[in-house]
Each structure stands twice: as structure tokens, then as C-alpha cells.
N, C-alpha and C positions, 0 to 999 in steps of 0.2 A: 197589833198582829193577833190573825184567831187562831186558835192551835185547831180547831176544829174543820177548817178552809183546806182544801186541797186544791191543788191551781194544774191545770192541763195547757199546756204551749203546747199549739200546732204549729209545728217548723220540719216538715216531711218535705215541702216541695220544692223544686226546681226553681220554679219563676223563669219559665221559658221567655216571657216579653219582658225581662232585664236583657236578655242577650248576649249573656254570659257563661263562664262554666263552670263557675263559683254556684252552689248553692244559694239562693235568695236569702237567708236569715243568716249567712257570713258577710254579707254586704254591710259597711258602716255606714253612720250615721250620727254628729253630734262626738264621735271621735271610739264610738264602739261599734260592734255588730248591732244588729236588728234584734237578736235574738238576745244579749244580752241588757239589751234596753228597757225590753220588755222584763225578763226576770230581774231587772231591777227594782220595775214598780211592784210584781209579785210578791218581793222578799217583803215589804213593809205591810203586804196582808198574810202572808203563813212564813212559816219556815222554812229553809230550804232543802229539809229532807221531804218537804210535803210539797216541790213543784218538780212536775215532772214534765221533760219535753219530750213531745211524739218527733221524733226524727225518721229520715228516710235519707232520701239522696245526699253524699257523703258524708256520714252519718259519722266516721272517725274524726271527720276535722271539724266535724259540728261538735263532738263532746270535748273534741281538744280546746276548742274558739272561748269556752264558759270556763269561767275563773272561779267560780263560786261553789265552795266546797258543800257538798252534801246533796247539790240538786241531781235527783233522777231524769231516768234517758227510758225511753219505750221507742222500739223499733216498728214502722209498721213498713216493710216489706215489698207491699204492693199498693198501689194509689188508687185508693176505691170509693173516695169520701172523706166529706168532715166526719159522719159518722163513724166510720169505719176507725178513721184517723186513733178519735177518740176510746174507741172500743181494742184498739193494740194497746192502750194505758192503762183498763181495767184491774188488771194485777197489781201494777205498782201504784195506783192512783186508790183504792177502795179506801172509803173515810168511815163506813160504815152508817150511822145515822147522821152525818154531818154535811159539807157542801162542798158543792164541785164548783169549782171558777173557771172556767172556759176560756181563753184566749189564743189572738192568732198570732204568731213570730215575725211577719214582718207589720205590727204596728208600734212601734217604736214610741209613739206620742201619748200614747196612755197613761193619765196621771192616774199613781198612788192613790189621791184624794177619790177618785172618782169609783174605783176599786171597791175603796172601803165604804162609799154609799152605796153600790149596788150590793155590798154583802149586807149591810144593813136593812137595806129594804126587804131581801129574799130571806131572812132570819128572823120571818114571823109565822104566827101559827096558820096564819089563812093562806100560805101560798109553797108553790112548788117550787117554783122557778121565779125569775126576772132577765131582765136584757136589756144592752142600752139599746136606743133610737138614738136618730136625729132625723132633720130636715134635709134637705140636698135640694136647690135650684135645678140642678139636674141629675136625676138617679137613676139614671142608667147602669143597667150593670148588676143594681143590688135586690138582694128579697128585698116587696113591702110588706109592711106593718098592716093585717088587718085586726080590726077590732071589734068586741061584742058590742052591746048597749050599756053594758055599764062600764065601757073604756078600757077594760081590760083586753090583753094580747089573745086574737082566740086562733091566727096562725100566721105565718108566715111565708107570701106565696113568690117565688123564684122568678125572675122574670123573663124565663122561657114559659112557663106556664099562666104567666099573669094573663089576666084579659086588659081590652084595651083601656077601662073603666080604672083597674087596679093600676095599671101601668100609670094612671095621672096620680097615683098618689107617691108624695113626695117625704113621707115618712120611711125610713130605709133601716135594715138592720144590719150593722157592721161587723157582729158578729163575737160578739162579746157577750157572756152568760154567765148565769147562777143558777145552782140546782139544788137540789135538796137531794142526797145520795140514792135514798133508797129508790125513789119514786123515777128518779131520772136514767139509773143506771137498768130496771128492769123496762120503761118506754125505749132506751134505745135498743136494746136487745129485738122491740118491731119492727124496728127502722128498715122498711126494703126498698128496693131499687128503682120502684117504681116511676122515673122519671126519663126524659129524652138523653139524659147523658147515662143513666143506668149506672149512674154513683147511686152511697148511701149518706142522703143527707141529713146534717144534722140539726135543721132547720123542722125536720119530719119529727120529731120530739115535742116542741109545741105542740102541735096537734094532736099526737096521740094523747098528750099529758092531760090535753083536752077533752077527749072523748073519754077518759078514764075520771072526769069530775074534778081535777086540778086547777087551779087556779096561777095563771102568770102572770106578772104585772111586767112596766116596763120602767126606766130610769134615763127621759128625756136628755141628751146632750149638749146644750145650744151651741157648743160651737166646735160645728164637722170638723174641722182640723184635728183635735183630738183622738179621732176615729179615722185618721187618715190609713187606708193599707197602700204599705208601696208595691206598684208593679214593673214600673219602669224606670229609668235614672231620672229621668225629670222628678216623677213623687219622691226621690232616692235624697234628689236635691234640697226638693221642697222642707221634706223634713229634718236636712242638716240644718237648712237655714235657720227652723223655729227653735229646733233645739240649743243651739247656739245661742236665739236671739233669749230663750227663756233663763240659760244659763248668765247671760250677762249681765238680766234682769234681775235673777237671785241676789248677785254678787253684788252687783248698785244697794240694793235694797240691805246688804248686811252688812253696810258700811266702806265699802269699794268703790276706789271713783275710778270710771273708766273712759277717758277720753274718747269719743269719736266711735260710740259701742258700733254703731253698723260695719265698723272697717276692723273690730276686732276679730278671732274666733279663740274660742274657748271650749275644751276637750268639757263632756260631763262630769269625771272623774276630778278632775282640778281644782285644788283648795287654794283661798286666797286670804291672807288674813286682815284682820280690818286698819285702815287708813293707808292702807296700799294704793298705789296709782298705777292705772296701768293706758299707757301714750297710746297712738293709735297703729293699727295695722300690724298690732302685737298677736304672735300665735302659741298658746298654751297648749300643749298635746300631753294625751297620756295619764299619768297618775304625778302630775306635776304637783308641788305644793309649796305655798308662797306665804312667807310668814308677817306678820305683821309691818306697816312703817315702812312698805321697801318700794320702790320705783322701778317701773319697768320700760326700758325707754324704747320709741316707734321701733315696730319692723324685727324687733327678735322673736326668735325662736326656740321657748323652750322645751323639751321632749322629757318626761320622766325625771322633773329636779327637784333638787332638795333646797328652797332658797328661805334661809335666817331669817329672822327682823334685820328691818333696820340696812338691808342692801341695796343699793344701787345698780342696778342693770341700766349701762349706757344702750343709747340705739344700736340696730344693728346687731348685737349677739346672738353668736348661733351655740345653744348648748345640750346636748342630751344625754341622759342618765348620769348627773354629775349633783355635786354637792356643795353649794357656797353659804360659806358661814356669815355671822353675823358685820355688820357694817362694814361689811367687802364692799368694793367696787370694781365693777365689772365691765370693760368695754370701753369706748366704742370698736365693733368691727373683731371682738373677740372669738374664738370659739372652745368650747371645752366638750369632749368626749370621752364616749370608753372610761365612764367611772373617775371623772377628775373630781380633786378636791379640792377648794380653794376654802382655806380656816379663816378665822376670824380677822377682819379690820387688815384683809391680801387688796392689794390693788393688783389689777391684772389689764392691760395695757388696749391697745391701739393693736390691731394685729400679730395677736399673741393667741398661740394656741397651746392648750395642755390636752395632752393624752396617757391616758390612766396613769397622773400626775398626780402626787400628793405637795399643796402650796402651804406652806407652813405659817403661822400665826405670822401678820405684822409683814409678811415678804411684800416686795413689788418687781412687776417684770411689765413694765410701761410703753415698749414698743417693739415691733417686729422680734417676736423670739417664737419656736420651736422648742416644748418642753415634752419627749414623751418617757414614760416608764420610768420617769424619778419621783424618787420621793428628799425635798426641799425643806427645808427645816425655817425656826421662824425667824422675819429681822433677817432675810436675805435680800440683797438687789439681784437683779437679774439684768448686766446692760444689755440694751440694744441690740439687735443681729446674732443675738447668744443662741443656738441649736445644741443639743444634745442628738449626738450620732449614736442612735439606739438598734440600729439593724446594721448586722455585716451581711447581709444579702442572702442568710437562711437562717436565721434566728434574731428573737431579741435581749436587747440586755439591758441592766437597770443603772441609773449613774444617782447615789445617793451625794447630798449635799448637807452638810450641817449648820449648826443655827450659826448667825451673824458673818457666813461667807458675803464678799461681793464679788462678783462676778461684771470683768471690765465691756464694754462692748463689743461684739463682734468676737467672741469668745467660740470655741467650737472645741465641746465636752466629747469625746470619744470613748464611748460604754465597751464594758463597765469600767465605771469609774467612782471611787469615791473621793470628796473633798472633805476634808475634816471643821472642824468647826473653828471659824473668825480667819481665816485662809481668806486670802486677796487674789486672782486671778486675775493678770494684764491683761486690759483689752488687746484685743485681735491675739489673741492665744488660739494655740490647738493643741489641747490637756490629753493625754492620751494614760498617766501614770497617774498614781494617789498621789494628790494635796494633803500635806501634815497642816496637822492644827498652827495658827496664827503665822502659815507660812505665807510667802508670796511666791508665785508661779509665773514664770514668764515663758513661754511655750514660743514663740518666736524668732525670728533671723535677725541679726543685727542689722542694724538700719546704714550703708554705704554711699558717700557722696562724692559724684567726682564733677569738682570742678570742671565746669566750662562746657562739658559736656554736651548741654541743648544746644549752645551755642553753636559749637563745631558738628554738629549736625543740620542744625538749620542751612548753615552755608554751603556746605555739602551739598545739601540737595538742593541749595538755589546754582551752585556753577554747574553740575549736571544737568539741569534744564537749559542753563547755555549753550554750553556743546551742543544737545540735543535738536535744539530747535523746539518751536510751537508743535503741537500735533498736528497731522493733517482732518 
């Protein structure tokens, strides 16, 4: 990181051709917004009180979308330009003798690494500025790249203005930069309008920087994807896919085996820890984090979790913003929400769900249960068809259960409720009062048998059908 680097995100526009009524840099990608993607790569070259984004169109839910404490916000008002853009940042952006970093909000795919070579290059004494390039097969659409004789950047021409000669070159500028403050910040201050659209570009900088005896280099890219800007859902696409595929690729590479990575997705945010396996057509969202030794088996879903060493996730689970401890197992066909916890070495069943549920050390709840708003102590069974009735139909309530209850199958807890600790509950109960400690609860009708009973109903209705005759 330079302390010296101030970084300008342009995220002011629309993006009329997404189609949408979202702001273009609140679109995700890779499992964030655009805009946060980008000050992603940012932080690892300055600080975050030194990146500031040029915002416009809804510019409240654009400073709400950024998580990242410290980063500044410049308004610019009216859409006049990259220049312009740039120049509503001047106040919060000034480094003084230092460097300005240039960036646009929706390119999401900008490595870190690549950041810190173009500051490198532009943080010498011979030059003002630099910029990436690359090549484009077809470059339509973007400035090209012209050059002096001695290979240096001497401007960059738009391709409403290019001529037919410019237009074949296939070197493209995407719009990424380094400046040197002083030199850059009073070149744009010439910056006028002068062009078919009657913006103020910031492309017109090169050139003046030019005419004033500056020197810019540039910081080739070989591979455009990098430099991708999205405009439409398709590029929107394009770059969930690689970031995802880049993300899968990290995790392989630091010890994660991942079965079947094309048919995974995996949030950027998501830590995985090493000799973890993870099946295929598993989805990771969020600020998910996965501890060492654990398996994640095909087809779950986890959103914002907290997962142990050492756990087993069966196929099939669906969990979000929940916390399973260590050598738990979890699933298959499970789901756990709204802040469940499942503690250390919980089995948690076959269609079983916990909702903002605390599962206690050592418990198991193995098959079809409903557990919401309790808190379950450790060394409990949980049978079968057990539901806790947690709403009387305008409020809810909590049913606490103590260590070493079991609880019989087909059991139905009516909140609030507490069960004391090593208390027995008969299956097919409906507990509606406190369980005393080491009590047994038998909540049920006594069970009546009257002989003969089928019998003389069978018969019944076989000599009624006599009388009656067949139907017609």
C-alpha cells in the first residue's frame, strides 16, 4: 500500500443499456456490487480514507451498498464527463505532490497486482502519467492508443473523432490511469468541450500533458478481460463467471479440493479453510467462512455462515447467517436460519429445521423436526416429528430445554415452555406446562380398545350394501 496514492472511482452513471433502474455500480457480480469490487482491488494500493467515489445517480443507496469504513464519496451533480466526473473529486481527492489513480465502477475484474505495477511505473522521475492498454480483435467503441517515435502515449483519439487509418488500430484505452498530482490536476482544469458530444474528456489530459513537455508511458495488459467494463447483463454475466472461476482457482491452489469447480459458485468474500472438500453444485454466498477438515456435500447452500473444523455438511443443506460448531453434522435436506446455532459434535437430521435455535453441545435432532426460538442445551435427543409451537398468531415465544432432556417422537412443545434438565417427554406429547428436572411428561389421552369393534363395522357395511343393491 502507498500512503502517497489517492484512487478516484468513477460510479456517477446510470448505465442506461443494463436496462434497469438500479444504478450500474449497485449491480453484482462475483457475489458484490461492481463498485465494491473495485474498491477492493483499491484498498491493497492506498487507504481507505484516500479512495474516493465520484457518485451521481442514486447516490444514497450507492454510499449505503459500500461496507468499507473510511472510503470517501464526491457528488457530481450533473453528467458532463470523465473529466468533469473527476474534477467534483478535487476537494476530497487533493494528494498534493503525490498520485492520482484513476478508475471506472463498473470494472469489477481489475487485479490488485496490476494496480500496483502501473503505480510503479508512473512513480518515476521522467514521467507524468501512465495508463493501461491492451489489444482488442475488435475495438469498437473505445479511444485508440497513438504514439510518438519513441513509443511513448502522445494522445489518445475517441472514436467519433478517429480517422479511418486510427480506427484500424487495435491498441485501446480502457480507461484506467496514473498521474502525478500537480501536473495532472492543473492539465485538467484545460480540459474543454471541444468534441461531438460536448462532454469534458478525460482522455483530453494526455494531450495537454503533452503539449506542456510531459512525458506518459503506458502499462500493456495481455489479457482484455481484465479490463473488461460492463455495459449490459451479458458482460454483467461474463464477469460473474470469471470471478467466480478466479475465486475457485485461489481456493484449489491454497489447499481446497473442489469437486466439479465449473458447477460450483463461490461468493469473493468466502473463506475456506485448508483440506476442506467441497462436492459439486455447492453455493457459497456472502461472508461465509469455512473452517478447516470440513465437507460440504453437492447442492447446499450456504449464505453468511460460520462453519468449525472438522464439520460435515450433507448434500442438500440450505443455511443462512447461522453457526455450526465444530465436528457437527449437518444434513442431509437440513435448513438452519435467522441466526441458528448448532455447537459442537450436534447432529442435525434429514429435514430438520432450526430457527434462531441455539443446538446445544452433543444434541441430536435426526429427522423431520421444527425447532424455532429455543435454546436446547447439550446431550439432548430431539425425536422425530418434534415441532416447537413458537407463534400464537401475533407474537413469538421461546421454549428453553435443558441438558440431557429426550424428547419422545412426535412430541409438540407449546411456547413458552421450559423443560428442565434430564426430563423425559413421551412421544406423541403436547407439553403445553414446565417439565421438572428428571421428571417424565406424558401429555396425552389414554389409549382405549373396544373389542370387536372393525369387525362389527365391517359387517355393517357389507349387509347395507345388500339391502341397497349395486349402484346404478
Amino acid at each position: 500500500m502507498n500512503e502517497n496514492v489517492t484512487v478516484v472511482i468513477l460510479a456517477a452513471g446510470l448505465g442506461t443499456r443494463m436496462k434497469s433502474n438500479r444504478a450500474k455500480v449497485l449491480h453484482e457480480a462475483g457475489g458484490d456490487t461492481l463498485l465494491n469490487q473495485i474498491i477492493r482491488a483499491a484498498e491493497h494500493v492506498a487507504p481507505h480514507e484516500r479512495i474516493v467515489a465520484v457518485i451521481g445517480h442514486q447516490a444514497d443507496q450507492v454510499r449505503q451498498s459500500v461496507p468499507f469504513a473510511g472510503v470517501q464519496f464526491a457528488e457530481q451533480r450533473e453528467q458532463k464527463g470523465t473529466a468533469h466526473a473527476v474534477l467534483c473529486a478535487r476537494d476530497t481527492a487533493s494528494t498534493g505532490n503525490g498520485l492520482v489513480l484513476i478508475l471506472n465502477g463498473d470494472g469489477p475484474l481489475l487485479r490488485h497486482e496490476t494496480l500496483s505495477r502501473l503505480i510503479a511505473l508512473t512513480d518515476s522521475d521522467s514521467l507524468a502519467g501512465a495508463l493501461l492498454t491492451t489489444e482488442l480483435a475488435d475495438p469498437a467503441g473505445y479511444g485508440r492508443i497513438l504514439r510518438d517515435e519513441q513509443g511513448l502515449v502522445a494522445a489518445i483519439i475517441e472514436q467519433r473523432a478517429a480517422s479511418p487509418q486510427q480506427l484500424a488500430i487495435n491498441e485501446v484505452n480502457p480507461g484506467v490511469y496514473c498521474f502525478r498530482a500537480a501536473p495532472f490536476w492543473s492539465a485538467l482544469e484545460a480540459v474543454q468541450p471541444n468534441n461531438p458530444a460536448g462532454e469534458y474528456y478525460l482522455t483530453d489530459v494526455v494531450e495537454i500533458l503533452r503539449r506542456k513537455g510531459h512525458k506518459i508511458a503506458s502499462l500493456p495488459v495481455p489479457d482484455a478481460t481484465e479490463l473488461l467494463g460492463i455495459n449490459t447483463r451479458v458482460e454483467l454475466a461474463t464477469a460473474d463467471t470469471i470471478l467466480r472461476a478466479r475465486k475457485a482457482r485461489d481456493l484449489m491452489l491454497s489447499g481446497i479440493t473442489i469437486q466439479n469447480p465449473d458447477t460450483v459458485s463461490i461468493d469473493v468474500m468466502v473463506e475456506v479453510g485448508q483440506d476442506s472438500l467441497i462436492e459439486a453444485n455447492v453455493h457459497l454466498r456472502g461472508k461465509t467462512r469455512i473452517g478447516a477438515g470440513c465437507r460440504i456435500g453437492t447442492g447446499s447452500v450456504l449464505r453468511d455462515c460460520e462453519i468449525a473444523d472438522n464439520v460435515t455438511v450433507l448434500p442438500y443443506v440450505v443455511a443462512e447467517a447461522s453457526r455450526i460448531g465444530a465436528h457437527a453434522s449437518i444434513g442431509p435436506f437440513s435448513r438452519l436460519r435467522l441466526h441458528a446455532e448448532a455447537e459442537e459434535a450436534t447432529h442435525i437430521g434429514n429435514f430438520v429445521e432450526l430457527k434462531k435455535t441455539r443446538f446445544g453441545r452433543g444434541s441430536k435432532a435426526q429427522h423431520l423436526a421444527y425447532l424455532g426460538d429455543a435454546t436446547i442445551g447439550a446431550g439432548v435427543n430431539i425425536g422425530a416429528g418434534t415441532i416447537t409451537c413458537n407463534y400464537d398468531g401475533m407474537k413469538k415465544h421461546a421454549t428453553c430445554i435443558g441438558d440431557g432432556v429426550f424428547v419422545g417422537s412426535n412430541s409438540t412443545l407449546v411456547a413458552p415452555l421450559e423443560i428442565a434438565e434430564g426430563a423425559y417427554v413421551a412421544a406423541g406429547s403436547v407439553i403445553t406446562k414446565p417439565v421438572p428436572a428428571d421428571a417424565l411428561s406424558i401429555g396425552r389421552a389414554y389409549q382405549v380398545d373396544k373389542p370387536g369393534w372393525a369387525k362389527r363395522r365391517r359387517e355393517s357395511a357389507t349387509t347395507a350394501s345388500d339391502k341397497t343393491g349395486p349402484r346404478p
